[in-house]
N, C-alpha and C positions, 0 to 999 in steps of 0.2 A: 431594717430587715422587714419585707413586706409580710402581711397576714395570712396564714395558708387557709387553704378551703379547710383542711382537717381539724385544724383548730376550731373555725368559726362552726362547722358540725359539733365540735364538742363542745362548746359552748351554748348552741341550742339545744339539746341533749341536758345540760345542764340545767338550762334556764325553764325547760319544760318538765323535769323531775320537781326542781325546787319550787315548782308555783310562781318564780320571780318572771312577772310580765316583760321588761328588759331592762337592758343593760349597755351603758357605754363607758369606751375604753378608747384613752389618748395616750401613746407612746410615740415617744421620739418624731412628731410632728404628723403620725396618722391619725385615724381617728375610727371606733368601730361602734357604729349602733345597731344594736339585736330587739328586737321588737317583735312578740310572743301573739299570735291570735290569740285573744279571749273568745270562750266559749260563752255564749249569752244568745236573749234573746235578739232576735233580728228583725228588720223593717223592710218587706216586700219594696226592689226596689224598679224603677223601668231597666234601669242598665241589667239589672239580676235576670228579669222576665227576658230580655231579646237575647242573653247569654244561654239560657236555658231553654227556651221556648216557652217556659211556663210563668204564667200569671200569678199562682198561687204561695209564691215565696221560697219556697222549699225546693232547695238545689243540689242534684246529686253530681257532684264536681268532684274531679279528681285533680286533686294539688301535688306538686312537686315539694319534696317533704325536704329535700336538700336546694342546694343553689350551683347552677353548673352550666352546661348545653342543653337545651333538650333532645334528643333521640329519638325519631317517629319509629324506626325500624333496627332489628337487630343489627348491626356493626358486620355482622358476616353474610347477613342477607337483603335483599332488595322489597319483599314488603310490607308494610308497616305491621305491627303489632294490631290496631283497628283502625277500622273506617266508616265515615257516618253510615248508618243504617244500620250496622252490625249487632247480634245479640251476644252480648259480654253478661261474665256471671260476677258476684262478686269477689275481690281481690283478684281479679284477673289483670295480667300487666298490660297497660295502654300506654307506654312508654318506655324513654329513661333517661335519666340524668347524668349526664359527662362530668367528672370533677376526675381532671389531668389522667390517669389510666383507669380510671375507677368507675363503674355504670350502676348508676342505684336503679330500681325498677319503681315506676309509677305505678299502682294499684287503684284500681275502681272501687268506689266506696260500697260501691251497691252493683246489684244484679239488675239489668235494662237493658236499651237500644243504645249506643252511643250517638247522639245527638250531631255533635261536631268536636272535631278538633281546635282546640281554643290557641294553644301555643304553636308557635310555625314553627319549623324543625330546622335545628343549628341555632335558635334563638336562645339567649342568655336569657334565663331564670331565674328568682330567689325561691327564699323559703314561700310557700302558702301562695306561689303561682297557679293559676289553672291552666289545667293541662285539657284535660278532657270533659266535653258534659255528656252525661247519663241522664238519660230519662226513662222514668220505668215502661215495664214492659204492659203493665195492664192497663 
């Protein structure tokens, strides 16, 4: 019996209450590994810097918190949620994530410009995908 997305949300959900960085799981000849961002310090990187534009290490990215489709634009409407240039506040939705009827909404960590759109749209996600970069507004 194949693994559903609802399970493997509720397993990260899990795995990010418990503090448990991850977890695998072999049945009947699958196989599922879950693997948790740590929060920690980080290393200014070139890949980080042309993702962002900026030099300085520190990336306001918004990640896809589930694993699904990504979604540029509401399902009922033709256009997108944001677009480079635009001033977004924070938590505001710059996306969404498709798991089978189901649209989770991608959230802006922070209030800025949206810099660019990182995920193409219709593109398969996981967890801790970027979706969108933000850069501040000052």
């Amino acid at each position: 019996m194949p693994i559903d997305t609802t399970d493997i949300e509720r397993l990260a959900q899990i795995l990010e209450r418990s503090g448990v960085a991850s977890i695998e799981i072999e049945e009947n000849g699958q196989s599922l590994k879950l693997v948790m961002e740590t929060e920690g310090p980080t290393v200014p990187s070139p890949a980080l810097a042309a993702l962002t534009g900026r030099s300085d290490g520190v990336a306001n990215v918004a990640k896809a918190d589930v694993a699904g489709i990504f979604v540029a634009a509401h399902p009922s409407r033709t256009k997108p949620f944001v677009e480079p240039g635009q001033a977004i506040e924070a938590g505001a939705i710059v996306g969404l994530v498709k798991i089978g009827r189901l649209y989770v909404p991608v959230l802006s960590p922070a209030a800025g410009i949206v810099d660019s759109i990182v995920a193409e749209a219709g593109a398969t996600v996981g967890y801790g995908t970027p979706i969108v970069s933000v850069r501040s507004a000052a």
